[in-house]
C-alpha positions as CSV (number, residue, x, y, z in Angstrom):
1,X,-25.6,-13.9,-18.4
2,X,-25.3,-13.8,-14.3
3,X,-27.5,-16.2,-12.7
4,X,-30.0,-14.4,-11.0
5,X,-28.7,-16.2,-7.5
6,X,-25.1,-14.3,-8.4
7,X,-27.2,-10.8,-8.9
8,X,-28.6,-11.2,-5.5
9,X,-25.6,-12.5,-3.6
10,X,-23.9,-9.6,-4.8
11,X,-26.0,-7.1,-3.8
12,X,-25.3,-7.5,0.3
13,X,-22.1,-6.6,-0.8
14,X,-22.6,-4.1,-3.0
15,X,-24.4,-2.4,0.2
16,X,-21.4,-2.7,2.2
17,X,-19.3,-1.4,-0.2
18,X,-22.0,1.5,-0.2
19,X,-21.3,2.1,4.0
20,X,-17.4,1.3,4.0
21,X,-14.6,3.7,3.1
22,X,-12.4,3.6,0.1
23,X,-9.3,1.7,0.1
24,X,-6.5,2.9,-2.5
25,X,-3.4,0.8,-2.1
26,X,-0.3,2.6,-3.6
27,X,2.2,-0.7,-5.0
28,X,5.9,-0.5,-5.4
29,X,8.7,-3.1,-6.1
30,X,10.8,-1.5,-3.7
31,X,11.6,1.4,-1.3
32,X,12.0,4.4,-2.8
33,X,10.0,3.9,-5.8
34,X,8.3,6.9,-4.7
35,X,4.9,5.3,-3.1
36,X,4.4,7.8,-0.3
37,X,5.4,10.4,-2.4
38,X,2.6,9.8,-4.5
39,X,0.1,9.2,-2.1
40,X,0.7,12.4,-0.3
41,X,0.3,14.3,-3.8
42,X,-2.9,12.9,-4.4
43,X,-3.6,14.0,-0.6
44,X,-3.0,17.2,-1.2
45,X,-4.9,17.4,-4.4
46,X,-7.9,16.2,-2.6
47,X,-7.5,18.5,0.2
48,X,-7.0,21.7,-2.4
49,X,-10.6,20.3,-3.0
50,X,-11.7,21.1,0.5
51,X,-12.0,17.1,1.7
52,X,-11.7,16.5,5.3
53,X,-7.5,14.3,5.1
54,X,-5.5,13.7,7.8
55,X,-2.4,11.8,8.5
56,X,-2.3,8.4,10.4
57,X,1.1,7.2,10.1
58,X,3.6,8.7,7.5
59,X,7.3,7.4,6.9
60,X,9.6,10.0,5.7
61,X,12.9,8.3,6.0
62,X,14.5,11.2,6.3
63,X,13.6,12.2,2.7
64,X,13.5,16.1,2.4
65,X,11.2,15.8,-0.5
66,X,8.9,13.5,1.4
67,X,9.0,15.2,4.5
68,X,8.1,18.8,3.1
69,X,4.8,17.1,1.1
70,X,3.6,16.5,5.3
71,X,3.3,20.2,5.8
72,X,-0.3,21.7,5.4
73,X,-2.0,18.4,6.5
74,X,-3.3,17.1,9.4
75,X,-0.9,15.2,11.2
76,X,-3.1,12.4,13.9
77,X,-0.1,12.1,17.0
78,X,1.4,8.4,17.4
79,X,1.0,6.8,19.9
80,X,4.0,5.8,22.4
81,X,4.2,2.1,23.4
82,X,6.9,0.9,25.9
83,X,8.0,-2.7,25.5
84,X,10.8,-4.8,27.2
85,X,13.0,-1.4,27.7
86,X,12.6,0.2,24.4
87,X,10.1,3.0,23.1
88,X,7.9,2.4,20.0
89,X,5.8,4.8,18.0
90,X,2.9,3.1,16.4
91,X,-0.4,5.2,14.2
92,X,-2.7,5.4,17.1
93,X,-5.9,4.0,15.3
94,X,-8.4,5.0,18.3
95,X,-7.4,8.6,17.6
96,X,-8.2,8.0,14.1
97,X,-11.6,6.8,15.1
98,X,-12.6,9.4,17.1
99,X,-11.3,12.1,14.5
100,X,-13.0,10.2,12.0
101,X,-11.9,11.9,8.6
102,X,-13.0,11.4,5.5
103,X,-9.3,10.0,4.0
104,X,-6.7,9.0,6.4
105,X,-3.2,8.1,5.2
106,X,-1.2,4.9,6.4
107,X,2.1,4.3,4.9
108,X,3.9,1.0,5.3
109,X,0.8,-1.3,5.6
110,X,2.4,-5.0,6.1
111,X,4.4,-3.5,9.4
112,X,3.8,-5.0,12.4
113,X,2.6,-3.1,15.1
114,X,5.0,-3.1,19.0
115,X,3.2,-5.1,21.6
116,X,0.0,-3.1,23.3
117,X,-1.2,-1.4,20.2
118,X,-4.8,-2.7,19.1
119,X,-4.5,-4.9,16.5
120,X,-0.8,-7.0,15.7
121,X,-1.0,-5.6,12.1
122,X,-1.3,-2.1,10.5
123,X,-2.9,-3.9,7.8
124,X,-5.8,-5.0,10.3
125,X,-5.9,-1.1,11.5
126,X,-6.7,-0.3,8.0
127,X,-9.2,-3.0,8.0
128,X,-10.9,-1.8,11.1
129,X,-11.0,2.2,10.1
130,X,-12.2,1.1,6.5
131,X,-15.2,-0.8,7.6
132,X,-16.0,2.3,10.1
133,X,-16.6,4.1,7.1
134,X,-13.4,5.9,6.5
135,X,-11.3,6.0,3.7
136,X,-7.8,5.2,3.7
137,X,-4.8,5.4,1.5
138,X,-2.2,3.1,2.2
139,X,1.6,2.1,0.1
140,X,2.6,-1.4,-0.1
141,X,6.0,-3.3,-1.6
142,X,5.4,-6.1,-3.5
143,X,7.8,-8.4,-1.4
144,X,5.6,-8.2,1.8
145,X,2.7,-10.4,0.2
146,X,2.9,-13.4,1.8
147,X,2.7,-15.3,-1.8
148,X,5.9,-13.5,-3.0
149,X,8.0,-13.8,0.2
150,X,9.8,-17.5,-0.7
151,X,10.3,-16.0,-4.5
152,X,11.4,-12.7,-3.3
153,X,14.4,-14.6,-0.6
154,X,15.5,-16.9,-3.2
155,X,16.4,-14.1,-5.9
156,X,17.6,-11.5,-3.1
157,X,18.4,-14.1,-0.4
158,X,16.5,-11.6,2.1
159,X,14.3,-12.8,4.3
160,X,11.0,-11.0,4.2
161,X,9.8,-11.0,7.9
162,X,7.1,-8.3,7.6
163,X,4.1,-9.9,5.3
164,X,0.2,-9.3,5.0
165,X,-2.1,-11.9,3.4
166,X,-3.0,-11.3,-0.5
167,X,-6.7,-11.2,0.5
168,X,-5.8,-7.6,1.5
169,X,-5.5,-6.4,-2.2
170,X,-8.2,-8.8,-3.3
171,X,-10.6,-6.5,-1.3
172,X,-9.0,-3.6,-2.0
173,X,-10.9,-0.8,-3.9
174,X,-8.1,0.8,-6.1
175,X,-4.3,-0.8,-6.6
176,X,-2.5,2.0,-8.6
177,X,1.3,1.0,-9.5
178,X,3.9,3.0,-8.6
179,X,6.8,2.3,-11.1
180,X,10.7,3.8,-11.4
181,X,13.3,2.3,-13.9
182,X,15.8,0.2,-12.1
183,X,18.5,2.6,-12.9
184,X,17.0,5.3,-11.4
185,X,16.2,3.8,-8.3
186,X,19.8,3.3,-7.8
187,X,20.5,6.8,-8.8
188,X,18.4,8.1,-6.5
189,X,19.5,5.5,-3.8
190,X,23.4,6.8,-4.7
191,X,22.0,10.5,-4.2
192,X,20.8,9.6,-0.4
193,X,17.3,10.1,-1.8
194,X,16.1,6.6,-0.4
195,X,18.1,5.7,2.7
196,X,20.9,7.5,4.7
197,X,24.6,7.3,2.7
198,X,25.8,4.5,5.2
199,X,23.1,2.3,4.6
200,X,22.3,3.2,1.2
201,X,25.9,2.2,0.4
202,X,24.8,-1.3,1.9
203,X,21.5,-1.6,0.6
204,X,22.8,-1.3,-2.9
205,X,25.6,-3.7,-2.6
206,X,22.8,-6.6,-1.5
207,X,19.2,-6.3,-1.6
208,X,19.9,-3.0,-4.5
209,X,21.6,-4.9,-6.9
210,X,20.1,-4.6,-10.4
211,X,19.0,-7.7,-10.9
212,X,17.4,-8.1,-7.7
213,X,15.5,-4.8,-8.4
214,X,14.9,-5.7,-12.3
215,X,13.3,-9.2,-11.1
216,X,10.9,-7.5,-8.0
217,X,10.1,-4.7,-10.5
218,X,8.7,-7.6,-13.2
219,X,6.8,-9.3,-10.2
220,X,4.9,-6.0,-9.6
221,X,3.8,-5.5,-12.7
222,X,2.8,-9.1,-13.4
223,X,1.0,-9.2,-10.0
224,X,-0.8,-6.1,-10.6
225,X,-1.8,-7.3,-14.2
226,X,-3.0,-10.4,-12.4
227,X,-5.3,-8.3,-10.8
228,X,-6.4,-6.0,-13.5
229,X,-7.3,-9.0,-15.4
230,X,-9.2,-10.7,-12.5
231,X,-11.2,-6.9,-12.5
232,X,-11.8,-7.1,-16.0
233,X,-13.6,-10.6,-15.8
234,X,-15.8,-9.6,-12.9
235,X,-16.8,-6.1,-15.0
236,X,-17.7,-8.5,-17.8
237,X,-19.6,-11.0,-16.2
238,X,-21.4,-8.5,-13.5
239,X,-22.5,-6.7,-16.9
240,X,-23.3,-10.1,-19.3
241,X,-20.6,-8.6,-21.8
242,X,-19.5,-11.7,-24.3
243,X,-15.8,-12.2,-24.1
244,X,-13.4,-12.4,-23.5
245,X,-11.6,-9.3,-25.1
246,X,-8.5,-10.6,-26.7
247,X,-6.3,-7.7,-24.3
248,X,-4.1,-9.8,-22.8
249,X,-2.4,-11.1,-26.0
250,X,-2.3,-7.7,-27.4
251,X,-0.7,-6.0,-24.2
């Protein structure tokens, strides 16, 4: 049973859960697991529903598939930020603001933003728009949490230089996983479904290979069980259920 001083410290944040928008994280192993793609169906379901969705920042990669999902929603501008010479486009996050929506989309949410923009991380955009009350989805690869980033360079020898804290899917409302056999990632990646032929033919002769792919695919879904379990024990104590529930063994 919760001690009554757990009850009440949970209640502040039960209350600010109560003004804050939802945060959805879609979580892949890998580009073109189909994470955006996925995040823009759901989109569009909700909108069929008559919510209020826009997009922030989309990343099509010049995927057909992923582009033609875009059309019928709300696209927010970017915004254009010049630094040292060269021309950036970053999700303009005061424009978001001020359109306030009910569900924004953010794809790509451990990039770094180009010098000038208002925060130095998307993540801390998405941090910023959830706590103003609006509800975002976002997609995610496993690699980019910084708790991953040494494992992930020693199997793929790729340095991961775009990371975001863990803390971000600890306080996220909803992880869902976004999974793909390894084979058919590199069937698709062959078909010029994930990157461009000339650097798909790349990508699959390093950071592609099966292994590589086979061993990031086994950290998602042992990260994301991680998390389901943690989930589990807070349901069960929040709700003084006697446990635990012998699931983990049995999964």
């Amino acid at each position: 049973r919760p001690a009554p001083e757990e009850i009440l410290a949970r209640v502040p944040e039960e209350e600010r859960r109560r003004q804050r928008g939802y945060h959805k994280v879609f979580l892949g192993f890998a580009a073109g697991v189909g994470k955006t793609y996925e995040m823009l169906t759901e989109a569009h379901r909700r909108l069929q529903r008559g919510e209020d969705i826009v997009v922030g920042y989309v990343e099509t990669h010049g995927r057909k598939g992923t582009e033609e999902q875009i059309t019928g929603l709300e696209v927010i501008p970017r915004k254009t930020v010049e630094y040292r010479g060269a021309t950036f486009e970053e999700m303009d996050a005061e424009a978001v603001l001020r359109r306030h929506p009910a569900l924004v989309l953010v794809d790509e949410l451990a990039h770094t933003n180009a010098a000038g923009c208002r925060h130095t991380k998307r993540y801390q955009d998405v941090i910023e728009l959830v706590d103003n009350g609006i509800s975002v989805y976002t997609t995610l690869n496993v690699q980019h949490l910084e708790s991953q980033k040494d494992v992930v360079e020693k199997i793929t020898g790729v340095r991961i230089r775009e990371t975001l804290p863990d803390s971000m899917l600890d306080r996220a409302d909803e992880i869902e996983l976004i999974d793909i056999p390894p084979d058919e990632l590199r069937k698709r990646l062959a078909e010029g479904k994930v990157y461009i032929p000339a650097k798909a033919e790349l990508a699959a002769e390093r950071f592609f290979r099966k292994g590589n792919i086979t061993a990031l695919r086994e950290m998602a879904l042992r990260y994301t069980a991680r998390l389901v379990g943690t989930n589990l024990s807070d349901y069960m104590s929040s709700r003084s259920i006697k446990g635990p529930w012998k699931t983990g063994e049995r999964l």
